[in-house]
RONUMI-752391 format. One record per residue: residue in three letters; x, y, z of N, C-alpha, C in turn. Coordinates in steps of 0.02 Angstrom, whole numbers, plus 50000, padded with zeros to 5 digits. Each point is the difference from the previous one (the first is absolute). Last residue first. Example, Ala and Ser with C-alpha at 12.3 -4.5 7.8 and 13.67 -1.06 7.14 Angstrom:
BEGIN
> residuo;n_xx;n_yy;n_zz;ca_xx;ca_yy;ca_zz;c_xx;c_yy;c_zz
> ser;50642;49888;50354;50042;50059;50003;49961;50055;50037;
> ala;50015;49714;49996;49955;50059;50000;50045;50060;50000;
// end
This chain:
BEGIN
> residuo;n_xx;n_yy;n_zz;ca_xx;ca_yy;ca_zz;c_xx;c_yy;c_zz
> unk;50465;51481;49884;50015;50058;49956;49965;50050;50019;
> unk;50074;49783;50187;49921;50032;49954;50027;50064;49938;
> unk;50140;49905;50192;49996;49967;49950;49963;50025;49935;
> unk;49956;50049;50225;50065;50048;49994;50038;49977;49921;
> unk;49816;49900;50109;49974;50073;49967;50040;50042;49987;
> unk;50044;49804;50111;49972;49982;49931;49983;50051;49990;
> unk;50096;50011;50192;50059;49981;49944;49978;49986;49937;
> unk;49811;50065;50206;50058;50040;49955;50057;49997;49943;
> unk;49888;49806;50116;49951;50080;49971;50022;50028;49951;
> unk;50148;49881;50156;49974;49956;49923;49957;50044;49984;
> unk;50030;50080;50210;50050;50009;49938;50014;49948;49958;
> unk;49817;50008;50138;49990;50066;49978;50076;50002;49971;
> unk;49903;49767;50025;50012;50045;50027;50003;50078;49987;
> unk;49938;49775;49895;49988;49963;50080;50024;50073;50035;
> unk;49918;49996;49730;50052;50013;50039;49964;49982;50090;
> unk;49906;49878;49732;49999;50044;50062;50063;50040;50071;
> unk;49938;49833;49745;50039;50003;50061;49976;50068;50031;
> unk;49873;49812;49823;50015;50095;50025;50030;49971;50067;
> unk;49939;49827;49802;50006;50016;50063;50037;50074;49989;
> unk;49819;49822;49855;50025;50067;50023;50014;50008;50074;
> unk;49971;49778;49830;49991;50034;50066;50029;50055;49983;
> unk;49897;49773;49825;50042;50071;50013;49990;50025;50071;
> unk;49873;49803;49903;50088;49975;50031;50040;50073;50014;
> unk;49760;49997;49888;50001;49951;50103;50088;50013;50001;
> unk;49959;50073;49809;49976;50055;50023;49997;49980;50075;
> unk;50071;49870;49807;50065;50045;50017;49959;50038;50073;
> unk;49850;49856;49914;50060;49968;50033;50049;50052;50007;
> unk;49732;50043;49957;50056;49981;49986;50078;49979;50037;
> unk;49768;50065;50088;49984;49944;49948;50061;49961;49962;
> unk;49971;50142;50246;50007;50008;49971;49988;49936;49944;
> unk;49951;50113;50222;49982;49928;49980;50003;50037;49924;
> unk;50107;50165;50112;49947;49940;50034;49993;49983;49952;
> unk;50261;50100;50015;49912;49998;49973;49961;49970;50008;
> unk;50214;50101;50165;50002;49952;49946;49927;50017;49964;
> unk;50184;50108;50191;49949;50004;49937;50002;49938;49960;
> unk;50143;50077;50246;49996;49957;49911;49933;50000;49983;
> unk;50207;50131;50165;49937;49998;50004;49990;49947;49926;
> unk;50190;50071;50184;49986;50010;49943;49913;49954;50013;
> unk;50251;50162;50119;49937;49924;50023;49963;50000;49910;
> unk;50282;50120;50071;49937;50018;49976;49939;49925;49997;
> unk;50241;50151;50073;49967;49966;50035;49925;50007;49973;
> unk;50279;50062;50015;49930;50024;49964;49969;49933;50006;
> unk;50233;50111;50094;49970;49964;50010;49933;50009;49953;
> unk;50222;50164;49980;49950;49986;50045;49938;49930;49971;
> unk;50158;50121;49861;49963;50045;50041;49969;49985;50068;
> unk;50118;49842;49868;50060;50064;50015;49966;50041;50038;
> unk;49884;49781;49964;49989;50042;49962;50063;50043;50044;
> unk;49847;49738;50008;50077;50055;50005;50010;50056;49973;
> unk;49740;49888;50053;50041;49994;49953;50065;50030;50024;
> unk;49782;49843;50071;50031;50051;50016;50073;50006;49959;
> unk;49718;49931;50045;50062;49964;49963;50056;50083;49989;
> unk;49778;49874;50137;50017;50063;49987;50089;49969;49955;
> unk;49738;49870;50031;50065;50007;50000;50032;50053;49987;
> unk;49757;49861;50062;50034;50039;50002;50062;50022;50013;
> unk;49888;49807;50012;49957;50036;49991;50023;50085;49963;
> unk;50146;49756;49973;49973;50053;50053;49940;50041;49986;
> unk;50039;49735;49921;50031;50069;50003;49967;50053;50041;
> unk;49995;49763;50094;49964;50056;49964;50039;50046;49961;
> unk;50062;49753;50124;50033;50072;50014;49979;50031;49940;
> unk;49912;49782;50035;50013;50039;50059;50001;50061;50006;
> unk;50061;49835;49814;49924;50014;49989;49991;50043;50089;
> unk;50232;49972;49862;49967;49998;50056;49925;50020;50012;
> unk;50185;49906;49792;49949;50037;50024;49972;50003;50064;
> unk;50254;49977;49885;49934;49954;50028;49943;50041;50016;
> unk;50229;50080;49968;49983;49962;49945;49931;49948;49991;
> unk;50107;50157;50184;49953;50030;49904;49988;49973;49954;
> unk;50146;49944;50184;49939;49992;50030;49933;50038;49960;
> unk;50256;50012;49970;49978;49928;49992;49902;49991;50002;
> unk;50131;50254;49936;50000;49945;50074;49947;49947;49965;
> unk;50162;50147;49847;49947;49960;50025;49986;49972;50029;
> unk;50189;50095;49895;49981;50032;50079;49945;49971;50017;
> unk;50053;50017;49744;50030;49984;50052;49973;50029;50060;
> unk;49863;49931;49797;50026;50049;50008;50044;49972;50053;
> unk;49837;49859;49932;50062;49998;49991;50052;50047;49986;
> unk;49746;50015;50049;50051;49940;50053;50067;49998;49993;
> unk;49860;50116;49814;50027;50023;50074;50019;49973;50041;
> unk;49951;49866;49834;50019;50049;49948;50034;50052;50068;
> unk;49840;49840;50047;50055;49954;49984;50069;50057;49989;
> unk;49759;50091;49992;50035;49980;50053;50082;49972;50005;
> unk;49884;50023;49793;50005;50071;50023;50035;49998;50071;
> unk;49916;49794;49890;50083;50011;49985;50022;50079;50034;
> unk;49762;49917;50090;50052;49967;49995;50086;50032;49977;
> unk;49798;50101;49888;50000;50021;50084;50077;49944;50011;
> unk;49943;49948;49792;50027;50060;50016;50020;50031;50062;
> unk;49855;49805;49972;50087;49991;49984;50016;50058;50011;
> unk;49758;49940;50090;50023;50042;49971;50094;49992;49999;
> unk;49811;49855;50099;50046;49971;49948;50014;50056;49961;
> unk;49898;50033;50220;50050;49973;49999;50042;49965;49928;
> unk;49865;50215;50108;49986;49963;49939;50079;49963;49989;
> unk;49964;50077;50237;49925;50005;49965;49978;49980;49913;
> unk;50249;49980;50121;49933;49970;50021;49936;49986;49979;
> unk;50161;50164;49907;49997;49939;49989;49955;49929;50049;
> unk;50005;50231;50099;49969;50009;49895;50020;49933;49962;
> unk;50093;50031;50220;49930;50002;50013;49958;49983;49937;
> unk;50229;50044;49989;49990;49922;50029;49924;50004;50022;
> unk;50087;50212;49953;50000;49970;49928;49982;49905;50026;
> unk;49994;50166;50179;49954;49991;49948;49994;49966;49935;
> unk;50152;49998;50164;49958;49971;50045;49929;49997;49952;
> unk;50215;50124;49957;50011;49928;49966;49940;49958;50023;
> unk;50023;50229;50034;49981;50001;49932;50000;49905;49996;
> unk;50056;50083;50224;49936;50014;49980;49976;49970;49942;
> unk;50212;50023;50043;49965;49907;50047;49933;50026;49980;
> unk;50169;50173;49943;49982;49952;49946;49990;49940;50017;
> unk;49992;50177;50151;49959;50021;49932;49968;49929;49940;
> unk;50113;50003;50210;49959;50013;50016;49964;49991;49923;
> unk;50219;49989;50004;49986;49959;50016;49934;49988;50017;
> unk;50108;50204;49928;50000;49966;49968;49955;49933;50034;
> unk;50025;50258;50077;49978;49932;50021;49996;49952;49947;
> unk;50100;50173;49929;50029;49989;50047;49959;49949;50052;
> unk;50084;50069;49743;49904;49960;50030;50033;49985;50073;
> unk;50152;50040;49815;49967;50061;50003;49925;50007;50063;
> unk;50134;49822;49890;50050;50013;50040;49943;50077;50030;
> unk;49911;49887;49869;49995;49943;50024;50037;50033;50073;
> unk;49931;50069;49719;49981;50031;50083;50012;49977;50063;
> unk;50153;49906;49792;49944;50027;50003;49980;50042;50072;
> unk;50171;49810;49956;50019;50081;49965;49939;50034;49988;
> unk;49977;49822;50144;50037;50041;50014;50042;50036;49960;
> unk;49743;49869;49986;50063;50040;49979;50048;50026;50030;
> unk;49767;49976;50059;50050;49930;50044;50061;50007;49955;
> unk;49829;50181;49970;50007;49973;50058;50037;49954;50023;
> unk;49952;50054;49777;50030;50033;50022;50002;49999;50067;
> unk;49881;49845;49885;50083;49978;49997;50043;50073;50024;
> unk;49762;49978;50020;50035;49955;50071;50072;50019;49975;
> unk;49868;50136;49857;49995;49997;50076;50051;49973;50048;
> unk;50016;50027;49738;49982;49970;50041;50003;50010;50066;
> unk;50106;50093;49828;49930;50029;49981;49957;49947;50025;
> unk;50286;50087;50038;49945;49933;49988;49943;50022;49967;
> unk;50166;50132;50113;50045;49953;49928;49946;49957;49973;
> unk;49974;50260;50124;49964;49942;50017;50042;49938;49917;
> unk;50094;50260;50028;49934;49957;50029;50007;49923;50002;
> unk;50142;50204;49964;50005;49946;49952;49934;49971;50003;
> unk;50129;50042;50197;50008;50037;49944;49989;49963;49939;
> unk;49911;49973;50243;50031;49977;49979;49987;50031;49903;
> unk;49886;50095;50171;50017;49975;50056;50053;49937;49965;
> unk;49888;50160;49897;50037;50045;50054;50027;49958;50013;
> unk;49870;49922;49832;50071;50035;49985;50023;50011;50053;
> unk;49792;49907;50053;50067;49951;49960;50063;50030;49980;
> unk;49823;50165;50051;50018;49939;50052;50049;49978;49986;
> unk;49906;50082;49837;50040;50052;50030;50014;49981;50067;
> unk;49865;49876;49863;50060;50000;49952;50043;50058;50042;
> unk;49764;49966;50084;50043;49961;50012;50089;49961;49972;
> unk;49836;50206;49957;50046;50009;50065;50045;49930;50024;
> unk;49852;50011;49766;50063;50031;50009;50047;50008;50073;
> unk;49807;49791;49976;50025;50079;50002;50042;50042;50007;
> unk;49957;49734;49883;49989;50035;50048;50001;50073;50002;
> unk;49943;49727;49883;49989;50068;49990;50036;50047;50062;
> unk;50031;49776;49977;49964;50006;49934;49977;50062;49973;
> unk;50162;49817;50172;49959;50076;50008;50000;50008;49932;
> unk;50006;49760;50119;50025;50049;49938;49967;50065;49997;
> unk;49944;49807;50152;50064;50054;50018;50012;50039;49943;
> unk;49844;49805;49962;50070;49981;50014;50035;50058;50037;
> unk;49775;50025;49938;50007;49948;50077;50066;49973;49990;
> unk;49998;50280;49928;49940;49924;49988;50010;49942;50038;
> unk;50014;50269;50029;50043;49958;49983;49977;49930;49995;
> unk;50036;50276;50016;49916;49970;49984;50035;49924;49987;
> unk;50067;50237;50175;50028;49936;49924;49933;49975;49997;
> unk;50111;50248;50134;49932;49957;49976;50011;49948;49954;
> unk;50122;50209;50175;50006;49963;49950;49941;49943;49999;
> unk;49997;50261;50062;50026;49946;50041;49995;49955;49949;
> unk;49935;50218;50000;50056;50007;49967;50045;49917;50030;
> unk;49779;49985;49887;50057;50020;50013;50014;50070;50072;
> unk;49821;49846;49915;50017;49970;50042;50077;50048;50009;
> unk;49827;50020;49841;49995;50026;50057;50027;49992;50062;
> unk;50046;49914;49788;50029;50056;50010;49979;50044;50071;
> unk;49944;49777;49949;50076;49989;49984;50021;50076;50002;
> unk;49753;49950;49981;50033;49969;50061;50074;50020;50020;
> unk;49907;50029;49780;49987;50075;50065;50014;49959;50061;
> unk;50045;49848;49839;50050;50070;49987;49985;50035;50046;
> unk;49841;49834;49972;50081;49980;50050;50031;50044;49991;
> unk;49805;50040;49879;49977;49984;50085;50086;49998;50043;
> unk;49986;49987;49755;49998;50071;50021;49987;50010;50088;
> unk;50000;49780;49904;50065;50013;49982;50007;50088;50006;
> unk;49796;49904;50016;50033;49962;50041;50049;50027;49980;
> unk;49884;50078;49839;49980;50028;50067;50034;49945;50038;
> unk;50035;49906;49805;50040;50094;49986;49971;50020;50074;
> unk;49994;49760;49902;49987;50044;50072;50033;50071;50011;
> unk;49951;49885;49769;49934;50000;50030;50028;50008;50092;
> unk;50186;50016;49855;49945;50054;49991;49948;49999;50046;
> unk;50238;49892;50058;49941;49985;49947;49952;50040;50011;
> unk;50214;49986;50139;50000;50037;49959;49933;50005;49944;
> unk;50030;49855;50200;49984;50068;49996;50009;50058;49953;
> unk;49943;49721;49929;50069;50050;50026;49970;50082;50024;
> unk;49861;49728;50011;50016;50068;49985;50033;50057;50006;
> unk;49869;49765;50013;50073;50024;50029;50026;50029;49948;
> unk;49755;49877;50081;50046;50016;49950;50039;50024;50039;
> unk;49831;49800;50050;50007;50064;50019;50076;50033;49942;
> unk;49881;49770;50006;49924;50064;50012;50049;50069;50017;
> unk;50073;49764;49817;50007;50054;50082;49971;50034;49970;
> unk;49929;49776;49918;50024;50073;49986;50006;50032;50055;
> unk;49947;49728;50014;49980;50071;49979;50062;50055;49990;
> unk;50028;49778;50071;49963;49990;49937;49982;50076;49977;
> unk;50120;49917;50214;49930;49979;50015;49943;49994;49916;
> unk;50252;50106;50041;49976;49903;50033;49936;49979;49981;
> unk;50014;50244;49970;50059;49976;49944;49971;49917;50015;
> unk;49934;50128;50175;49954;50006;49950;50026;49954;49949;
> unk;50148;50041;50156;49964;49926;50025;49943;50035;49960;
> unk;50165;50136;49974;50019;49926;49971;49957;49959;50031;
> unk;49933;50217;50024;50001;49993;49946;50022;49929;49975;
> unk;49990;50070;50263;49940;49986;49956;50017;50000;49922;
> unk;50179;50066;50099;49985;49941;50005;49940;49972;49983;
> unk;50046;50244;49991;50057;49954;49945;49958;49921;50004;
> unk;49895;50124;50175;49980;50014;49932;50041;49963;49947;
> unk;50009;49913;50265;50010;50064;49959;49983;50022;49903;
> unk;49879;49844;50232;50070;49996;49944;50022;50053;49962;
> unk;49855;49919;50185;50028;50077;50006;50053;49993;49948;
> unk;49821;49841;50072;50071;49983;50021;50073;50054;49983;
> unk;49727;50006;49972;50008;49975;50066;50082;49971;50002;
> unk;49944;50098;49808;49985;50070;50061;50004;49954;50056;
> unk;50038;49856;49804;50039;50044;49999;49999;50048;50058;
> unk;49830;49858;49953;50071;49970;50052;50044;50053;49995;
> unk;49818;50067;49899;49970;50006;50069;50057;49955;50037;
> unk;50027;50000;49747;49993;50089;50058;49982;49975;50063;
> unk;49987;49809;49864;50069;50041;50020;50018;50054;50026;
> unk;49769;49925;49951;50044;49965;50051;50074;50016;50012;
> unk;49877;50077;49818;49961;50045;50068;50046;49963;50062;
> unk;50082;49905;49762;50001;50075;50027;49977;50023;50060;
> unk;49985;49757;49993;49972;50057;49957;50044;50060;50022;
> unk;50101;49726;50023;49962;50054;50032;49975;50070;49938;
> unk;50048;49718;49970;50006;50067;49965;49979;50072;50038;
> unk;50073;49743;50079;49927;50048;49988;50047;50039;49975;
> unk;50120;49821;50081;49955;49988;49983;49929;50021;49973;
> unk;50225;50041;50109;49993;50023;49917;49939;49962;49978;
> unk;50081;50033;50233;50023;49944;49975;50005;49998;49890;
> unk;49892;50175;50174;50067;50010;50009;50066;49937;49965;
> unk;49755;50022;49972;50031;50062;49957;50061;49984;50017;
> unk;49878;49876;50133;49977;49978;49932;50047;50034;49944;
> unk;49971;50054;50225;50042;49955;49985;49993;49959;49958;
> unk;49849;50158;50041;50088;50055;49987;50043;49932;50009;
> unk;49774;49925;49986;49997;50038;49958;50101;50056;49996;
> unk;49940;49884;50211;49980;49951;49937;50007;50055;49924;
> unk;49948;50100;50192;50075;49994;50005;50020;49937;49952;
> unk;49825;50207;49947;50016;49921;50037;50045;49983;50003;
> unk;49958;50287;49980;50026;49934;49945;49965;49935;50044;
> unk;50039;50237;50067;49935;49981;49977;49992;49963;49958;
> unk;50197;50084;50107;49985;50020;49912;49940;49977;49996;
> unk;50092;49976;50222;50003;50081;49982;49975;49997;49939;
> unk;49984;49767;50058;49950;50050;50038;50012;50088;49989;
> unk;50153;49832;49897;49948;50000;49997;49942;50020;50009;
> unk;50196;50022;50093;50015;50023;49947;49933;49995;49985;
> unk;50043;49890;50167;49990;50064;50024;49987;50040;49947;
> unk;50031;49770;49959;49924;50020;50048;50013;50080;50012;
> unk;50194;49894;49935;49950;49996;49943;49934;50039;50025;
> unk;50201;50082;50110;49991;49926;50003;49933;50027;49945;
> unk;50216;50153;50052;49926;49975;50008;49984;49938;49980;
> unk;50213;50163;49986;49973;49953;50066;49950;49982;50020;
> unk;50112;50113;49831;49948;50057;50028;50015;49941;50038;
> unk;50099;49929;49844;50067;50032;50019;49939;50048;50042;
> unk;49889;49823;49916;50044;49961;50046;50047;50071;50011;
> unk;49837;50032;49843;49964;50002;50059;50049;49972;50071;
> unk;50074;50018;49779;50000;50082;50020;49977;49991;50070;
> unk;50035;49795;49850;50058;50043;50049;50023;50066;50031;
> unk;49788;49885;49896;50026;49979;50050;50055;50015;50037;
> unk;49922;50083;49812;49970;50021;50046;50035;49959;50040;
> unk;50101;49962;49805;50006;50069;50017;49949;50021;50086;
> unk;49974;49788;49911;50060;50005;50031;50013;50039;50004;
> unk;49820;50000;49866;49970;49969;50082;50080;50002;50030;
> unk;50032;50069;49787;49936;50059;50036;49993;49950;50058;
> unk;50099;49868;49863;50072;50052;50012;49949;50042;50051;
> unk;49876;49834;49903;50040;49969;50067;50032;50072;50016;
> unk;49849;49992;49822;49984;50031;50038;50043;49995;50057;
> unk;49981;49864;49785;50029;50070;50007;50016;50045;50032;
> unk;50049;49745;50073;49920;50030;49971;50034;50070;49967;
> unk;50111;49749;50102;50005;50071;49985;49940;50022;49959;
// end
């Protein structure tokens, strides 16, 4: 054991959950393949410059780059920072006008667990219409696979919530020693009604490109597709892991039922 072993086993088991072989890895990071199996055994102390360039050639996500900085001896390179904190007073004014221009249709800002973190008044007038009281959760999935939640209310349910599950199993894939992701899953699986076949990841079956998600309503059927915002190449961690999604109406009476909502 070296100091460095945990950082060469952190890579290694990033480069084994990408499906690359030393040589390939090597050649994207402009490394020797001697030299990354040097690192990967703990036998080298990789540099900072080297960890960035495995890090981009194995798409690790920001959080994760920090514990394989942490492994490797150094100081995390990136911070994590509440939207509420001063120094992003303009980011945090950016998502609001997002969040209002988006009205009279509903808009969430929600991070890589599902946790909606911010949304728009129309979308609190949604949730009310369409179950009194709104929304029981302040989680995405759990209001989706909830059946005292939005669950009953979601008339293509099954569509909807094979979609959400295709992603959250996508997002653990890609940072596979994230626990949270994991128990978050574990956590919906065990809602009832759960087809068997959710419980496994099907590297095959894509989420969709595009999904219209359709709601029960007394008035008539409502029917709304959605769109996601995220931030380029962002430095901080809350700021890579946040999405803005805007729902959009699929018809001229979802249109309408939201403007009929509107003050």
């Amino acid at each position: 054991m070296t100091p460095y072993t945990e950082a060469g086993k952190l890579l290694k088991d990033w480069r084994m959950a990408r499906r690359l072989s030393q040589m390939e890895l090597a050649f994207d990071a402009n490394v020797s393949t001697r030299h990354l199996s040097c690192v990967e055994t703990g036998k080298a102390q990789p540099g900072r410059t080297l960890l960035s360039r495995l890090s981009d050639a194995l798409d690790i996500p920001l959080r994760e780059r920090n514990t394989l900085l942490v492994a490797a001896g150094y100081a995390p390179g990136y911070s994590r920072i509440d939207l509420s904190d001063a120094e992003i007073a303009p980011v945090r004014t950016a998502i609001e006008c997002i969040l209002k221009q988006q009205e009279p249709y509903p808009a969430f800002v929600i991070n890589r667990y599902w946790d909606a973190l911010m949304v728009n008044e129309a979308a609190g007038r949604l949730f009310a219409a369409l179950r009194g009281g709104g929304a029981k959760h302040g989680n995405i999935l759990r209001q989706v696979f909830d059946p005292e939640d939005m669950r009953p209310h979601i008339a293509n349910w099954e569509d909807v919530a094979g979609d959400l599950i295709r992603h959250l199993h996508s997002d653990i894939a890609a940072s596979p020693a994230d626990g949270q992701a994991q128990a978050l899953l574990a956590e919906i699986l065990a809602y009832p009604d759960v087809p068997d076949a959710w419980h496994k990841r099907q590297p095959d079956l894509a989420p969709l490109p595009l999904l219209t998600t359709h709601f029960h309503h007394p008035r008539g059927m409502l029917a709304f597709f959605s769109t996601i915002t995220t931030f380029g190449t962002p430095r901080d961690i809350t700021l890579a892991e946040i999405r803005i999604e805007c729902l959009y109406p699929a018809d001229n009476h979802t249109a309408e039922f939201c403007a009929g909502l509107a003050p």
